[in-house]
N, CA, C and O atoms as a GROMACS GRO file, in nm:
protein
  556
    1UNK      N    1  12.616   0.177  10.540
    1UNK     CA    2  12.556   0.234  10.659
    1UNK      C    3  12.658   0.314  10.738
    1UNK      O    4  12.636   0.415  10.805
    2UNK      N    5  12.791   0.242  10.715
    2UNK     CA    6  12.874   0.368  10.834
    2UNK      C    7  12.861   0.482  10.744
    2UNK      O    8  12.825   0.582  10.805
    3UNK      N    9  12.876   0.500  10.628
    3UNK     CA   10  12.876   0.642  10.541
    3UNK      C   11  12.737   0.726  10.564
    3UNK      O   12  12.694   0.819  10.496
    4UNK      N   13  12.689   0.675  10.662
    4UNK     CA   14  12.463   0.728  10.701
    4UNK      C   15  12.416   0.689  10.576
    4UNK      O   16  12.311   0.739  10.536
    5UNK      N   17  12.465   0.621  10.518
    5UNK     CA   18  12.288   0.544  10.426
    5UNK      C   19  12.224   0.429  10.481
    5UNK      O   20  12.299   0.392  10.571
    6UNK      N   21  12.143   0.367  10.476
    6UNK     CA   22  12.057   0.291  10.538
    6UNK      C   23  12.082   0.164  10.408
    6UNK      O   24  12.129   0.198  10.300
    7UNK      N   25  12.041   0.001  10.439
    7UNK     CA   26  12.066  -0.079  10.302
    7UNK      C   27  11.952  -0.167  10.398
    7UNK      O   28  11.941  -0.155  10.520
    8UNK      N   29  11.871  -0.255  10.312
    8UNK     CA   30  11.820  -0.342  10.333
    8UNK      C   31  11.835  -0.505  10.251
    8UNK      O   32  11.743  -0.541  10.178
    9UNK      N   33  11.917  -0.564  10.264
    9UNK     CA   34  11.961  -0.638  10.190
    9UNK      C   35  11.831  -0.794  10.181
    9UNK      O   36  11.806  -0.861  10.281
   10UNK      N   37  11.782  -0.815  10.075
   10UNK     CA   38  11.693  -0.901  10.031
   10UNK      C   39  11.786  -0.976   9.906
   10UNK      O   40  11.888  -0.938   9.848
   11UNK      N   41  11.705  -1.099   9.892
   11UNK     CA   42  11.731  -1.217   9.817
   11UNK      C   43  11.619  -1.189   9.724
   11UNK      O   44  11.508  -1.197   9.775
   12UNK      N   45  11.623  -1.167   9.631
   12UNK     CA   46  11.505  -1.120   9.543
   12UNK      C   47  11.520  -1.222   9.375
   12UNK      O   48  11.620  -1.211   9.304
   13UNK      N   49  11.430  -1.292   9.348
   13UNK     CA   50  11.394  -1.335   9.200
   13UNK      C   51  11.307  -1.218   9.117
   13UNK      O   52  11.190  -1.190   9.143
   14UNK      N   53  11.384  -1.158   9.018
   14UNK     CA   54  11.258  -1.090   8.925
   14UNK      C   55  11.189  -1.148   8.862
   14UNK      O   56  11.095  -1.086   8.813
   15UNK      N   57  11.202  -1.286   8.835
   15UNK     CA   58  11.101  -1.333   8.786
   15UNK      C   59  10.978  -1.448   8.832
   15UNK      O   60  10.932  -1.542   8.768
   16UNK      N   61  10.943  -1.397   8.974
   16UNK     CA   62  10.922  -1.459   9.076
   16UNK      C   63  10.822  -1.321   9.118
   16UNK      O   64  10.884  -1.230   9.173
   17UNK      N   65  10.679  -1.302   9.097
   17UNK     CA   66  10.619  -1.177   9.138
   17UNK      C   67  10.558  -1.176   9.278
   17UNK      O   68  10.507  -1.074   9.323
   18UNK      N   69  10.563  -1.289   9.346
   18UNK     CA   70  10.559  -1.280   9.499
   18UNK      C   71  10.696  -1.260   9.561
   18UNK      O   72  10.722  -1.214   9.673
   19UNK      N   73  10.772  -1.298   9.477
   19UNK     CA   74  10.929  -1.252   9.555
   19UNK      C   75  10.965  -1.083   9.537
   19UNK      O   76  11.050  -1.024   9.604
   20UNK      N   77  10.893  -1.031   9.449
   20UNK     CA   78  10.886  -0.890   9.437
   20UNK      C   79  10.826  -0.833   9.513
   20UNK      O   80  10.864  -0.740   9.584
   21UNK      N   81  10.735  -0.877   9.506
   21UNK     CA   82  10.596  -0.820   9.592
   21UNK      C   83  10.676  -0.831   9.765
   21UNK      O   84  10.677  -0.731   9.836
   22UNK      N   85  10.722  -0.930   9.802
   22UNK     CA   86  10.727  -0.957   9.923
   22UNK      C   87  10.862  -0.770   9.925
   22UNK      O   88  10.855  -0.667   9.992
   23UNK      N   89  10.956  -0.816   9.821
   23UNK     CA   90  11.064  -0.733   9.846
   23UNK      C   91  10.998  -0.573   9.862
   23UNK      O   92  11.017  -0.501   9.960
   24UNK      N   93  10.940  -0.547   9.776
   24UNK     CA   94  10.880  -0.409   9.753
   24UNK      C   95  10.869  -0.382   9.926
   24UNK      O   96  10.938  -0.318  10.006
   25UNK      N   97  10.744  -0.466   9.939
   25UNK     CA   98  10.675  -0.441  10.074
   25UNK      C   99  10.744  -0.412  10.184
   25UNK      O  100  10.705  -0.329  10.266
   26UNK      N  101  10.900  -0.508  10.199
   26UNK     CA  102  10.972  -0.450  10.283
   26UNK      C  103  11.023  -0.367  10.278
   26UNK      O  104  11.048  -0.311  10.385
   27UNK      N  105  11.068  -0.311  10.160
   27UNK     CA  106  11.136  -0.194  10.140
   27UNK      C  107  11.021  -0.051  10.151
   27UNK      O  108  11.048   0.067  10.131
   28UNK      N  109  10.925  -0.093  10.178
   28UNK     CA  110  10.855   0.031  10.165
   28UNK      C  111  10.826   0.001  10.327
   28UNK      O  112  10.865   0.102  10.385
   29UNK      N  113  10.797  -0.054  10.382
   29UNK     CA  114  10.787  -0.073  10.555
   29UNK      C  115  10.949  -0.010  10.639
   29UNK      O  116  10.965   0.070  10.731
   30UNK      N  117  11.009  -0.057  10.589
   30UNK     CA  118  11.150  -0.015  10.593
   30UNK      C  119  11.211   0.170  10.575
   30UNK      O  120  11.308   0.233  10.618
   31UNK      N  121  11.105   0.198  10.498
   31UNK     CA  122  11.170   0.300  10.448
   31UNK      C  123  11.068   0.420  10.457
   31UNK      O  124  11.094   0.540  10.443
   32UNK      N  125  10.956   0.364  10.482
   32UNK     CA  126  10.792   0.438  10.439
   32UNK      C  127  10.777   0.482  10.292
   32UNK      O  128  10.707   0.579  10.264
   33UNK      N  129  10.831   0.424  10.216
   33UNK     CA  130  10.840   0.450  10.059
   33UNK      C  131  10.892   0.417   9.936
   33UNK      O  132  10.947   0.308   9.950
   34UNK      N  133  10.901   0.451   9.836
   34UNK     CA  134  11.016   0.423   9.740
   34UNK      C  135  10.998   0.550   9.650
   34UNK      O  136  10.892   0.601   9.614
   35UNK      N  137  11.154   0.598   9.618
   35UNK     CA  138  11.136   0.727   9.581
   35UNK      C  139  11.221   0.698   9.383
   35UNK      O  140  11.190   0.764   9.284
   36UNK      N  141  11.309   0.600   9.385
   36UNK     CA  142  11.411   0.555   9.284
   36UNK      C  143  11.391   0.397   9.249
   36UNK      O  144  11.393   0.319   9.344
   37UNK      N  145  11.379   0.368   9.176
   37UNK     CA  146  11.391   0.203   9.110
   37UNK      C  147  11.540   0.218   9.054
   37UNK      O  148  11.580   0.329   9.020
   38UNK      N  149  11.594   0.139   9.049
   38UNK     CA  150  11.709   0.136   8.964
   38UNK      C  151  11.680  -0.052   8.867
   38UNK      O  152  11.642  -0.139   8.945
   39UNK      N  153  11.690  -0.080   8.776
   39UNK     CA  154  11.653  -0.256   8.722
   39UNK      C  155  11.800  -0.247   8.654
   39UNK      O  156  11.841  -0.213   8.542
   40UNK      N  157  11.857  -0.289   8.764
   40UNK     CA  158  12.033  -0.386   8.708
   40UNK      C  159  11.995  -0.514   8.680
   40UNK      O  160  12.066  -0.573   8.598
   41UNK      N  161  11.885  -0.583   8.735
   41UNK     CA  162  11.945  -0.724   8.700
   41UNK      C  163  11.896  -0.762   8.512
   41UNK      O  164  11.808  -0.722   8.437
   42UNK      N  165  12.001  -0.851   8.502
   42UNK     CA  166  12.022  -0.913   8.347
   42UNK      C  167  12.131  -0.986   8.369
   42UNK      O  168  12.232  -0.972   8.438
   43UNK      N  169  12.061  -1.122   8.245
   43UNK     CA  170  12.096  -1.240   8.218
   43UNK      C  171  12.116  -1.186   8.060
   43UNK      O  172  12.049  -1.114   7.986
   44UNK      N  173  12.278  -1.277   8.041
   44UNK     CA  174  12.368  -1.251   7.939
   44UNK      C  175  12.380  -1.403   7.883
   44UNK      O  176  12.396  -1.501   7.955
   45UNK      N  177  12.367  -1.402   7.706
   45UNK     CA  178  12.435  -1.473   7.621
   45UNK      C  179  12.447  -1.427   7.549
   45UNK      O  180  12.357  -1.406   7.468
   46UNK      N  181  12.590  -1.376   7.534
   46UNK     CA  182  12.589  -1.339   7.340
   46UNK      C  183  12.680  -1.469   7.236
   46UNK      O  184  12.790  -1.515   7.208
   47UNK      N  185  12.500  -1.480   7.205
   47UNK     CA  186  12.505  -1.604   7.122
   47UNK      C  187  12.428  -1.607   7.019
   47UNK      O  188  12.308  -1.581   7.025
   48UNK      N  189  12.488  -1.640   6.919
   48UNK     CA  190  12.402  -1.648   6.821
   48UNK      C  191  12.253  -1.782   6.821
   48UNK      O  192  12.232  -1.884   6.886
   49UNK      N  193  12.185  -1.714   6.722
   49UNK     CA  194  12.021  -1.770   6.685
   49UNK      C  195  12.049  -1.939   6.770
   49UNK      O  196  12.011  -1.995   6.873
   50UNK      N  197  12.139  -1.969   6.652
   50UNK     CA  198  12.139  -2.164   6.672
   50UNK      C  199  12.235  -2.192   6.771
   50UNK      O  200  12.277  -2.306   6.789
   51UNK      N  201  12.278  -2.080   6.844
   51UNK     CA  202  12.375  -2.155   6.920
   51UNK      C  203  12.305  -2.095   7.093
   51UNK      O  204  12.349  -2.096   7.208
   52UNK      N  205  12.199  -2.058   7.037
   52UNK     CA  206  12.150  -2.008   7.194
   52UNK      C  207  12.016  -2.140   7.224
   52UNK      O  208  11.914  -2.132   7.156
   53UNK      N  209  12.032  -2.253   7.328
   53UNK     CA  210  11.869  -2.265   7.415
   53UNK      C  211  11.792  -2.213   7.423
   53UNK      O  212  11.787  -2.109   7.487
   54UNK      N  213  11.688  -2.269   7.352
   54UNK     CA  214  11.589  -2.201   7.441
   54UNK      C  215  11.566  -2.146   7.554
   54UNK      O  216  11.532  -2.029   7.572
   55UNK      N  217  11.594  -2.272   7.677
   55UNK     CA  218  11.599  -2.192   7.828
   55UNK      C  219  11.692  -2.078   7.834
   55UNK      O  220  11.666  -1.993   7.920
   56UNK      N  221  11.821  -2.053   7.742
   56UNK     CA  222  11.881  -1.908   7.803
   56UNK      C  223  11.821  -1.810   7.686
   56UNK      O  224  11.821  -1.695   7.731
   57UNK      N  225  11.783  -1.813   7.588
   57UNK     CA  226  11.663  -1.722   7.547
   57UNK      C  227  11.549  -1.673   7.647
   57UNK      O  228  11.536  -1.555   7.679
   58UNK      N  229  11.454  -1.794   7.702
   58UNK     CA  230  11.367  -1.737   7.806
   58UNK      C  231  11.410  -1.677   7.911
   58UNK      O  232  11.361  -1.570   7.948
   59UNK      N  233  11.545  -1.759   7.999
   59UNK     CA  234  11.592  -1.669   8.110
   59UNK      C  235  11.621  -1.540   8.098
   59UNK      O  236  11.623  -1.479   8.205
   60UNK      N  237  11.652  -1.457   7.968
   60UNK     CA  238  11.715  -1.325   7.933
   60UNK      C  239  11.581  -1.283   7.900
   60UNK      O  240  11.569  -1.163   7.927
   61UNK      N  241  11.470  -1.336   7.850
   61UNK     CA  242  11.376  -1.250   7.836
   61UNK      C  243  11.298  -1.233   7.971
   61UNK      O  244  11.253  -1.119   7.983
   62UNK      N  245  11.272  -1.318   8.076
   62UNK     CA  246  11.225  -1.337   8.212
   62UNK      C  247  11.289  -1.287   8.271
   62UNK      O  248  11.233  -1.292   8.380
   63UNK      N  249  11.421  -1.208   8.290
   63UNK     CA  250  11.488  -1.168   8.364
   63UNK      C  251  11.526  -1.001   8.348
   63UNK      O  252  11.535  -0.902   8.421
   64UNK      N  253  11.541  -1.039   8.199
   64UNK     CA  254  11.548  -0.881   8.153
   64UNK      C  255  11.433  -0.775   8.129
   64UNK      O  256  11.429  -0.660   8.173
   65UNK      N  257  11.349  -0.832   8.056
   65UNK     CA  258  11.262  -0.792   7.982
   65UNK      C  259  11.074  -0.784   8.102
   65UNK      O  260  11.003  -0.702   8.160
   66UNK      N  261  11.080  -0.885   8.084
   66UNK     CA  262  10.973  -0.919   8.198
   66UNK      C  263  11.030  -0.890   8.311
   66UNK      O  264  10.916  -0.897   8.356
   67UNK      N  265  11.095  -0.864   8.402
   67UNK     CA  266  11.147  -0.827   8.502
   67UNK      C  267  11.150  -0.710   8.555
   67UNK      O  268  11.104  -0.656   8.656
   68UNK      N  269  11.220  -0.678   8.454
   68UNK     CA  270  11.185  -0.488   8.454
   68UNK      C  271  11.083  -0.418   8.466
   68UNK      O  272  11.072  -0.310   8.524
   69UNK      N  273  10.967  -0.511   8.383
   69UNK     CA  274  10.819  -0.470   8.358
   69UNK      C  275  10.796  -0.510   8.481
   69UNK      O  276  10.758  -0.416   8.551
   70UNK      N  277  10.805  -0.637   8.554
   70UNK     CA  278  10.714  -0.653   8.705
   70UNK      C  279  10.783  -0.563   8.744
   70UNK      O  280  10.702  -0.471   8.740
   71UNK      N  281  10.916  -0.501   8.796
   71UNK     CA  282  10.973  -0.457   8.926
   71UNK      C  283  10.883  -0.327   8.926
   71UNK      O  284  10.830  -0.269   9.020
   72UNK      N  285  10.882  -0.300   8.787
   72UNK     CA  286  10.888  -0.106   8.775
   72UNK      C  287  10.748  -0.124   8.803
   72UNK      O  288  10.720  -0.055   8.902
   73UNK      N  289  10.632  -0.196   8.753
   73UNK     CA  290  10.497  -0.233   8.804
   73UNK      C  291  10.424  -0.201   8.981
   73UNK      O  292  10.355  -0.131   9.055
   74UNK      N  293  10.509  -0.316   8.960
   74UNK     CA  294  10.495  -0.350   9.141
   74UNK      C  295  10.531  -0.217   9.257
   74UNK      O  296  10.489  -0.205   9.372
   75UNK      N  297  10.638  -0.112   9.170
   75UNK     CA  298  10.713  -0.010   9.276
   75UNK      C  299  10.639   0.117   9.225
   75UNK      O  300  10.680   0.214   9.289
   76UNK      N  301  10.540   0.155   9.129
   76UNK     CA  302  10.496   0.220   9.061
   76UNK      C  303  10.403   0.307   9.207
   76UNK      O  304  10.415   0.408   9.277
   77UNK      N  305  10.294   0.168   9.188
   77UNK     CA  306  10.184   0.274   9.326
   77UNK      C  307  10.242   0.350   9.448
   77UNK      O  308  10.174   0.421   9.523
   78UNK      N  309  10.348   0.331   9.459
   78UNK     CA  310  10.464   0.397   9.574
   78UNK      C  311  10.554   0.457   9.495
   78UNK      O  312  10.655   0.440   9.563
   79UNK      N  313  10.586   0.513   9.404
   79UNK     CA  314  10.663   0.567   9.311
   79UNK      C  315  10.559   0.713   9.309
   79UNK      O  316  10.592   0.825   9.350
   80UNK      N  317  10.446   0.677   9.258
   80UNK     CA  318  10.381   0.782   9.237
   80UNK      C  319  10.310   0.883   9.394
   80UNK      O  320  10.244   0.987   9.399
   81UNK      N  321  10.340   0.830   9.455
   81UNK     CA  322  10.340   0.881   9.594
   81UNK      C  323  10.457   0.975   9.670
   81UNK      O  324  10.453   1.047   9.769
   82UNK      N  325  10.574   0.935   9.565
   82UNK     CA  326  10.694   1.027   9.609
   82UNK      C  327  10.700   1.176   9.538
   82UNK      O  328  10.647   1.215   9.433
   83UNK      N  329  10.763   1.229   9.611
   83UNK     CA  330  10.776   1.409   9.585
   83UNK      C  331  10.893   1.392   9.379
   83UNK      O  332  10.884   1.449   9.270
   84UNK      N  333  10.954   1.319   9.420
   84UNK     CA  334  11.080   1.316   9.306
   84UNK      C  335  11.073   1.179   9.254
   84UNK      O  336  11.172   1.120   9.297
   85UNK      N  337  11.002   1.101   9.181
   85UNK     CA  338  11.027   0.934   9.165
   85UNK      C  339  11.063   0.919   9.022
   85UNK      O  340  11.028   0.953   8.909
   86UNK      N  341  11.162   0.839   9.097
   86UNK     CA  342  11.235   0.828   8.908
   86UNK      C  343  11.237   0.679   8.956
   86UNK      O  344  11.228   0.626   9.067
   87UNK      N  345  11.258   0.616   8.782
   87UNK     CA  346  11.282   0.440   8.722
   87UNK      C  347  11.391   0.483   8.668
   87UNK      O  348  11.382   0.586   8.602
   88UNK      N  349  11.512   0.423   8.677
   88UNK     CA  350  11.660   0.422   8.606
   88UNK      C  351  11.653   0.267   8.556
   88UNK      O  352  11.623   0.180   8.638
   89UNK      N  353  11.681   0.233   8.414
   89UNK     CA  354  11.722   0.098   8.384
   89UNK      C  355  11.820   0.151   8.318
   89UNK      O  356  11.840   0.256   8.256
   90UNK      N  357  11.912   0.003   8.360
   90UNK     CA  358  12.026  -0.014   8.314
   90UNK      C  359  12.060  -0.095   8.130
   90UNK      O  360  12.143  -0.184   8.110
   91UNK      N  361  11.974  -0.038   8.029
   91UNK     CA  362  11.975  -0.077   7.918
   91UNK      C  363  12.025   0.048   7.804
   91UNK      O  364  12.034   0.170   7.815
   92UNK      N  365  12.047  -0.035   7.708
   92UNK     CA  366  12.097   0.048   7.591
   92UNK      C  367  11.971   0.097   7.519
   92UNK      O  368  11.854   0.059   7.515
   93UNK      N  369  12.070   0.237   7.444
   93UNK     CA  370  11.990   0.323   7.297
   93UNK      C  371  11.919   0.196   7.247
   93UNK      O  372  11.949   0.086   7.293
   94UNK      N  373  11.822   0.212   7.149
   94UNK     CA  374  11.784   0.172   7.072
   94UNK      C  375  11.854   0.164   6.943
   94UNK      O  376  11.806   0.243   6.862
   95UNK      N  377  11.904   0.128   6.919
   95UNK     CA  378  12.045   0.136   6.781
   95UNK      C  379  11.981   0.002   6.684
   95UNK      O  380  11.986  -0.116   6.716
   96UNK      N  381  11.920   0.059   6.559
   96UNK     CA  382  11.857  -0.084   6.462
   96UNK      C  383  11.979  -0.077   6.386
   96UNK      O  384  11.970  -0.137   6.278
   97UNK      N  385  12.104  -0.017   6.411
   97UNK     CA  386  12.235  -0.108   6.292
   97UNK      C  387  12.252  -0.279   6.312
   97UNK      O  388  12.261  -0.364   6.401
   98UNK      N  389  12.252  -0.269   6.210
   98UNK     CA  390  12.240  -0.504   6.178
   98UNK      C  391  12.349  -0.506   6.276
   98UNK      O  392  12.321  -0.616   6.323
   99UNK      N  393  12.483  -0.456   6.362
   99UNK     CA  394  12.571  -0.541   6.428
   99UNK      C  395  12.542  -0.554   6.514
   99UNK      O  396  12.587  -0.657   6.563
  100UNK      N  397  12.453  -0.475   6.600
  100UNK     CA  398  12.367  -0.529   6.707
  100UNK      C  399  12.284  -0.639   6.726
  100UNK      O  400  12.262  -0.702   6.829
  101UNK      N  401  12.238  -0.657   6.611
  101UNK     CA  402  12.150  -0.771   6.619
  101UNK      C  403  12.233  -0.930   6.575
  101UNK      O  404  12.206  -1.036   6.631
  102UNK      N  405  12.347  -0.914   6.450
  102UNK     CA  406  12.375  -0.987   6.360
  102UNK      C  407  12.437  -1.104   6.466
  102UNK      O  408  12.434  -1.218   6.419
  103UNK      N  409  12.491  -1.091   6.600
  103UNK     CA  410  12.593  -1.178   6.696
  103UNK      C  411  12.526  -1.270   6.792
  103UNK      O  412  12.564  -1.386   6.808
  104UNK      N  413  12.442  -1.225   6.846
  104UNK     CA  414  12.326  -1.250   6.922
  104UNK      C  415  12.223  -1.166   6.948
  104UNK      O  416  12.231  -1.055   7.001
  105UNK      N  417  12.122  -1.224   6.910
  105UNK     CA  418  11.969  -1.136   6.830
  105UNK      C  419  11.867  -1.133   6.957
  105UNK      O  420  11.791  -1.043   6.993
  106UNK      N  421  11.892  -1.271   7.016
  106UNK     CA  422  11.810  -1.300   7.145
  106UNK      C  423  11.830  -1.221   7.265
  106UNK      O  424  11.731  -1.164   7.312
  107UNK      N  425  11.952  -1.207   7.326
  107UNK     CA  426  12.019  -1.101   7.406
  107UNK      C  427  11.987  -0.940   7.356
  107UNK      O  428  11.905  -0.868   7.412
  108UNK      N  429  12.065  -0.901   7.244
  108UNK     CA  430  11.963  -0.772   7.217
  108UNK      C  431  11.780  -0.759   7.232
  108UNK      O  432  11.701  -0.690   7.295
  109UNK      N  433  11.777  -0.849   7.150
  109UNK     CA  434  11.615  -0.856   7.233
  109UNK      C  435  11.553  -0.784   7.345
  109UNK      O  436  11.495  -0.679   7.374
  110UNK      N  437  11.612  -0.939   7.413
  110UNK     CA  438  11.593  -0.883   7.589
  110UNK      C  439  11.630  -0.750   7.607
  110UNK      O  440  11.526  -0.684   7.617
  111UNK      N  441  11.755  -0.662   7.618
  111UNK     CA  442  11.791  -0.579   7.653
  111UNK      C  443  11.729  -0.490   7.545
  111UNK      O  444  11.765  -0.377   7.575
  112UNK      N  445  11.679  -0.486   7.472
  112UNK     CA  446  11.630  -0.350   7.425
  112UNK      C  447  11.452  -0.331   7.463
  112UNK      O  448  11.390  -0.224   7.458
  113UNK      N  449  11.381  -0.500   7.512
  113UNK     CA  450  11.279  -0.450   7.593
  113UNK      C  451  11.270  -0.394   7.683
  113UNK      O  452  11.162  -0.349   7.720
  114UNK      N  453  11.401  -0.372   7.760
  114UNK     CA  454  11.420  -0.298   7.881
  114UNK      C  455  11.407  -0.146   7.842
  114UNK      O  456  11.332  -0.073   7.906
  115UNK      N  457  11.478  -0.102   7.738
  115UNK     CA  458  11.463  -0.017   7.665
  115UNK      C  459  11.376   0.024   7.663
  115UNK      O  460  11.357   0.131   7.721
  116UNK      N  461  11.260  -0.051   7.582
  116UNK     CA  462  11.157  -0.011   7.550
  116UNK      C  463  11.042  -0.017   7.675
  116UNK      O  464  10.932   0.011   7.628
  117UNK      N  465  11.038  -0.037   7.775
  117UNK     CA  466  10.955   0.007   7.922
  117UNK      C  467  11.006   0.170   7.973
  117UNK      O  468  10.936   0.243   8.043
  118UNK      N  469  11.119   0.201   7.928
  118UNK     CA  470  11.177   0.344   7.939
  118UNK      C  471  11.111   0.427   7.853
  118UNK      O  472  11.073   0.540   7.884
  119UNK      N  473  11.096   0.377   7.747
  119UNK     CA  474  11.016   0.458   7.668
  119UNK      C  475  10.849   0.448   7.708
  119UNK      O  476  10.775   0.544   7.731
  120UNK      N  477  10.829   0.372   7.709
  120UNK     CA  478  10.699   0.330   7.720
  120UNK      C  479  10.603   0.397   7.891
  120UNK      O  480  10.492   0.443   7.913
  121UNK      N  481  10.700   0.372   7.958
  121UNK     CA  482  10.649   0.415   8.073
  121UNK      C  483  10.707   0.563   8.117
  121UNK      O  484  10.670   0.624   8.218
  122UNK      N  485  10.814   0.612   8.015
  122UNK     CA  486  10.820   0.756   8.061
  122UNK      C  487  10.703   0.888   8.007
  122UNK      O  488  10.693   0.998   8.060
  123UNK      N  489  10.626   0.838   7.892
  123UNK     CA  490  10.527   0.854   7.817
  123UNK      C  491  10.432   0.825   7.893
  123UNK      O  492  10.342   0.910   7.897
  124UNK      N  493  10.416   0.706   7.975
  124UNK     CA  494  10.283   0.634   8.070
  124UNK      C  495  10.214   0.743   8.165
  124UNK      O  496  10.097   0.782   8.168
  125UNK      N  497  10.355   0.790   8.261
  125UNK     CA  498  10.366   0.845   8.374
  125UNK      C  499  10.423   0.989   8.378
  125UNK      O  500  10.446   1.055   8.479
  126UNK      N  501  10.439   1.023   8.255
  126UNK     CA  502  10.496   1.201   8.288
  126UNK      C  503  10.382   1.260   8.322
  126UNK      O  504  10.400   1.372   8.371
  127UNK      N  505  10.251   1.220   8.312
  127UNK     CA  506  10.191   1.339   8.379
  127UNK      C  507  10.146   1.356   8.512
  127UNK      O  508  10.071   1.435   8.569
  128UNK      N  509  10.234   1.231   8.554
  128UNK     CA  510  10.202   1.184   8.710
  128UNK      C  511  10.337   1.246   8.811
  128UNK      O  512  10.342   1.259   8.934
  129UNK      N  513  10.436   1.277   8.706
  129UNK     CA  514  10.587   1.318   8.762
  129UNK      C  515  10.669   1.226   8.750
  129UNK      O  516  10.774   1.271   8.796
  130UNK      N  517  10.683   1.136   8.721
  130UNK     CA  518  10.771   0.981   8.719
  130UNK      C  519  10.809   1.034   8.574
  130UNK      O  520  10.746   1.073   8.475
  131UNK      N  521  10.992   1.011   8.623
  131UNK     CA  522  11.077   0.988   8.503
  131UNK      C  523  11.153   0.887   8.510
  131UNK      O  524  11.218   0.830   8.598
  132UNK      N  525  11.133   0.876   8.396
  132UNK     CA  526  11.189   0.714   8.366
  132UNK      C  527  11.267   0.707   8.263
  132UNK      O  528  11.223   0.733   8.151
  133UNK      N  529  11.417   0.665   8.284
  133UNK     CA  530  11.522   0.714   8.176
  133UNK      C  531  11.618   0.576   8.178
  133UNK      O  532  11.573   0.481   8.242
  134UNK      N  533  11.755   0.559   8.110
  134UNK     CA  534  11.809   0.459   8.078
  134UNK      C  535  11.959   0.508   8.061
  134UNK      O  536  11.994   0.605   7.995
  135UNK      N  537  12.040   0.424   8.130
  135UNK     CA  538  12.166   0.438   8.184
  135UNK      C  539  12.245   0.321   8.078
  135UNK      O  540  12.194   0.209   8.084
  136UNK      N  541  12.340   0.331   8.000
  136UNK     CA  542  12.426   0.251   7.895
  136UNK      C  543  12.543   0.268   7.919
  136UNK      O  544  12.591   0.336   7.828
  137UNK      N  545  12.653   0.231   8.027
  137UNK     CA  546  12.777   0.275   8.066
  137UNK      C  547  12.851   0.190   7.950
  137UNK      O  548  12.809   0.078   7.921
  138UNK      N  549  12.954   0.242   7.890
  138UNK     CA  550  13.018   0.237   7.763
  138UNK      C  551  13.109   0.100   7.804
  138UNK      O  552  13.189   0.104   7.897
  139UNK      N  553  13.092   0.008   7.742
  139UNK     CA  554  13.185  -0.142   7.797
  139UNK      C  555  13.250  -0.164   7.672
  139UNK      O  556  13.327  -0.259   7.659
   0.00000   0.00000   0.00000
């Protein structure tokens, strides 16, 4: 805020769709809108098949995967109301080489459904103006 941007700081569960819902709402009361989604959040194991829980299998798919799908959902009907509205997720190419998958299969998973809502919803919504693209900073 001293730099003139404005922040509204919320406690938000993505996998919690009244905790979205509540967040959206403020941020659009707050702001009169939403013009950008950005979906950073993700839950990490790189673990292989037998060495991953179940519960951190579901948390990476509830967090990553399903998450992405509620946020970008929920911010959509106010998305499509903006002059410029873009969805940025923070997921990787689609890459089917076996070393992606061969280390931990469950984690790629998740993160390439994220992927695949980029695809899926930039196809959904281009004729509405919504672009929806995917950010992979090189680690």
């Amino acid at each position: 805020e001293a730099a003139g941007g404005q922040a509204l700081p919320q406690i938000v569960d993505v996998r919690d769709e009244e905790s979205v819902n509540t967040a959206v709402e403020n941020a659009v009361k707050q702001f009169g809108g939403i013009d950008i989604l950005i979906n950073n959040a993700s839950a990490i194991s790189l673990t292989g098949t037998l060495e991953t829980p179940m519960k951190r299998y579901d948390l990476m798919h509830h967090i990553n995967t399903r998450g992405t799908y509620l946020v970008s959902k929920l911010c959509l009907p106010y998305l499509l109301k903006s002059d410029h509205p873009h969805i940025l997720n923070i997921s990787p190419p689609l890459n089917m080489r076996p070393r992606w998958f061969r280390d931990h299969v469950g984690y790629t998973m998740a993160k390439y459904g994220m992927s695949m809502c980029v695809l899926g919803m930039s196809e959904e919504f281009r004729d509405q103006g919504v672009a929806a693209n995917a950010l992979w900073p090189q680690t």
